[in-house]
C-alpha positions in Angstrom: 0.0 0.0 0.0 1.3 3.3 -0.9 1.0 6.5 1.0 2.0 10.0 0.4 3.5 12.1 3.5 3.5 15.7 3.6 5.5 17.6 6.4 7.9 19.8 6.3 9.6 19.3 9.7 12.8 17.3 8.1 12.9 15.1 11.6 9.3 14.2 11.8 9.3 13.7 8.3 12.1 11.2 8.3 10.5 9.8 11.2 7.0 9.1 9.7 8.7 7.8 6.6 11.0 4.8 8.5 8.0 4.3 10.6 5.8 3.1 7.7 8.3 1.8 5.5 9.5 -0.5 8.5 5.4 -2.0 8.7 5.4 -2.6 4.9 3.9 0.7 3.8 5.3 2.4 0.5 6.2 5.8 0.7 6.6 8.9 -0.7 7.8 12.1 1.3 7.3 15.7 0.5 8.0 19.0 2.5 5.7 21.6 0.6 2.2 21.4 0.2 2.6 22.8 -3.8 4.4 19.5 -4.7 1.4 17.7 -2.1 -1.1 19.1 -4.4 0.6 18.0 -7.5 1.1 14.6 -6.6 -2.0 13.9 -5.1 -3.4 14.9 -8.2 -1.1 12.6 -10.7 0.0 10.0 -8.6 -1.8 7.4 -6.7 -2.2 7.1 -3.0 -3.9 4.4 -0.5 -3.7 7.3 1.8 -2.2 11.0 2.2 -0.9 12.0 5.4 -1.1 15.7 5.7 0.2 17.8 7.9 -1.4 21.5 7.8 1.4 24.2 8.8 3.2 23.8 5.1 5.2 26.4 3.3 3.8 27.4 0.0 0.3 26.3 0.5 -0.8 25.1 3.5 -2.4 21.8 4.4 -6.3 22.9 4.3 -5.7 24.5 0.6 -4.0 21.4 -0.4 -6.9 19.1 0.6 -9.7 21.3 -0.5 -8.0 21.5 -4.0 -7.8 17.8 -4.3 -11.2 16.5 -3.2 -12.4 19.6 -5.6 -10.6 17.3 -8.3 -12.3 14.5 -7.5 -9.7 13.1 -5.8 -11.1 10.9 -2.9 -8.1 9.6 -1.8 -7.9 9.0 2.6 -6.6 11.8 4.0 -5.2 11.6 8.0 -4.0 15.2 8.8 -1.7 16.1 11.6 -2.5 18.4 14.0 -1.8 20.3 17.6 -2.7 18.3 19.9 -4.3 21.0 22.1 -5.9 23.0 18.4 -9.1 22.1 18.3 -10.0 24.7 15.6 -7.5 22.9 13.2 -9.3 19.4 13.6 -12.5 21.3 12.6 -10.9 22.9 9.8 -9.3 19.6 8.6 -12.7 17.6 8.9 -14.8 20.3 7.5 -12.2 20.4 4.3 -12.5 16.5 3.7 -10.2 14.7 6.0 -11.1 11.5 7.0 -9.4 11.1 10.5 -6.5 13.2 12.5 -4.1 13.0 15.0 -2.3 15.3 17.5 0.9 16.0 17.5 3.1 14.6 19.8 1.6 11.3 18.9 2.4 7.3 19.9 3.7 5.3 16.7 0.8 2.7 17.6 -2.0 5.2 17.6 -0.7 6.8 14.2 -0.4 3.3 12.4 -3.9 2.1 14.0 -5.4 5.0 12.5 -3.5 4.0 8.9 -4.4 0.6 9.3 -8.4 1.4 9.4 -8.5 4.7 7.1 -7.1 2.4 4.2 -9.1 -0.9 5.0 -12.3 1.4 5.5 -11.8 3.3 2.0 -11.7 -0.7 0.4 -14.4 -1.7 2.3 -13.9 -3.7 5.2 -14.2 -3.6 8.7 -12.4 -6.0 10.4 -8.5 -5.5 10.7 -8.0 -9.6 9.4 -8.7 -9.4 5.4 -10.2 -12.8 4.1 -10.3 -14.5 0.7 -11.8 -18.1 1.2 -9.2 -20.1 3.2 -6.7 -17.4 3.0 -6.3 -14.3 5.8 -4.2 -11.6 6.0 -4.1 -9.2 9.3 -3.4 -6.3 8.8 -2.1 -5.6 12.2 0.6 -7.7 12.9 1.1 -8.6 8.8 0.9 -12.2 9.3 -1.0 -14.5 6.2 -2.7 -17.8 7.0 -3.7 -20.5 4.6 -6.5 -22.8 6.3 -4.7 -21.6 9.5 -1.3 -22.2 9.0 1.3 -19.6 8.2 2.3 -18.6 4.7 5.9 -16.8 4.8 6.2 -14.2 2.1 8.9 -11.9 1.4 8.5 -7.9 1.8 7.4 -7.4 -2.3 4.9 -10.9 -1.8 3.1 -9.2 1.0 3.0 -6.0 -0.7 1.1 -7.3 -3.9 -0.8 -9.6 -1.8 -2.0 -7.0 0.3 -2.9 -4.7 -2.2 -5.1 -7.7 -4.3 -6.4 -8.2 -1.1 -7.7 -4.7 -0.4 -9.3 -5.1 -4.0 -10.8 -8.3 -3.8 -13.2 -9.4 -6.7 -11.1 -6.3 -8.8 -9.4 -6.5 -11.5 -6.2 -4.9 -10.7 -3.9 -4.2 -13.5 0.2 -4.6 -13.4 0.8 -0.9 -13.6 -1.4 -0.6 -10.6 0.4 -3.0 -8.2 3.6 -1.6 -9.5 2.9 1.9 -8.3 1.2 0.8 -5.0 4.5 -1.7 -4.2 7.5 1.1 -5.4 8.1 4.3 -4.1 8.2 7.2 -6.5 11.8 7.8 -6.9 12.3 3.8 -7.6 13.2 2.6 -11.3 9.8 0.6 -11.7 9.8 -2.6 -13.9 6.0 -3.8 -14.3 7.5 -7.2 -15.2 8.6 -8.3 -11.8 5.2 -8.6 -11.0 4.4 -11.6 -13.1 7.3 -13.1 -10.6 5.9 -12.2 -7.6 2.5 -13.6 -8.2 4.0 -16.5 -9.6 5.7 -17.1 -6.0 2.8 -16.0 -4.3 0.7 -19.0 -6.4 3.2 -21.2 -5.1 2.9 -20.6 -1.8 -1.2 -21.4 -1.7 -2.6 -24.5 -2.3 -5.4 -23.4 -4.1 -5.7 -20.7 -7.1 -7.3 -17.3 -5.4 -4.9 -15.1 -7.7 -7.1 -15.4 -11.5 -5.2 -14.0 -14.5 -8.0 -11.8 -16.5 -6.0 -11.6 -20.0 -4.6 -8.4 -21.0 -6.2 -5.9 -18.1 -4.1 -7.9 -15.1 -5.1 -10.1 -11.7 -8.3 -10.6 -9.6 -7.8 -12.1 -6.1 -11.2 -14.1 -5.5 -12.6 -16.7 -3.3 -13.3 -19.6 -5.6 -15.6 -21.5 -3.9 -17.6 -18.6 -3.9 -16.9 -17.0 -7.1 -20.5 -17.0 -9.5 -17.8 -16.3 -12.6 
């Protein structure tokens, strides 16, 4: 899953970034809320973490300007703890959730974990797909209740397929919601990775629809 943060303090920004690159996340970090905009315009997120004070155009402009493009992508802004007129201002612009600054790591990725299984859908933190379960929380996949060990890019693509069961989810998708930004992209190495991820099930959830890409479905259940 792939999220966009946007603060301009370089040490909370560093921060924020190792934090959810360490639990699996895909990011890309900006300081600015001009290059915000832009990106969450042209590029696609799972979720946009904002924070408001930005140079250039601050965080309230930035979301206004994308959900008046349309662009309905989770937003979790960052406030002052103690500012309540921001969290207003944030919710009344389109933000989905917020937290105060200081905050607890656990609290911030919590509120990640739901804002981007909520926008897809689902309700419970443990994703499933017939015999097959992924929790979100502590990233652990089960097959029929055993453990499935994936590597870092496996999980990523299986998560992602999982937040979109029953879609059809095309290659260039899962290669932009698996690589950061800056990263030299090859749409190929996803054939490999759902070849190995096939492997590693006994049973065929991951369906190749020919030329649009791959649909994770429960195939006792599927009326295809």
């Amino acid at each position: 899953m792939r999220i966009l943060v946007v603060e301009d303090e370089p040490t909370l920004r560093s921060q924020l970034t190792q934090m959810l690159v360490a639990h699996g996340y895909v990011v890309d970090a900006l300081d600015n809320g001009v290059d915000a905009l832009h990106a969450g315009i042209h590029e696609s997120y799972d979720l946009i973490v904002l924070d408001l004070g930005l140079p250039q155009l601050d965080g309230i402009s930035v979301l206004q300007r994308l959900r008046q493009a349309g662009r309905n992508t989770p937003v979790l802004i960052l406030t002052a703890r103690d500012n309540w007129q921001d969290k207003v201002a944030g919710i009344d612009a389109g933000a989905d959730d917020y937290v105060g600054k200081p905050f607890h790591s656990e609290e911030l990725l919590a509120r990640v974990r739901a804002l981007i299984r909520r926008s897809a859908g689902f309700s419970s933190s443990v994703l499933r797909c017939g015999a097959l379960t992924l929790d979100t929380r502590s990233g652990r996949v089960m097959e029929s209740d055993l453990p499935v060990t994936l590597t870092s890019h496996e999980y990523k693509v299986l998560a992602y397929l999982m937040h979109h069961m029953g879609e059809v989810v095309s290659r260039q998708d899962l290669t932009e919601h698996i690589y950061a930004q800056d990263f030299d992209r090859d749409s190929n190495t996803i054939d490999v990775f759902v070849a190995r991820l096939r492997k590693k099930f006994s049973r065929p959830y991951i369906q190749t629809v020919r030329g649009l890409g791959y649909r994770l479905t429960d195939i006792d259940n599927d009326g295809n």
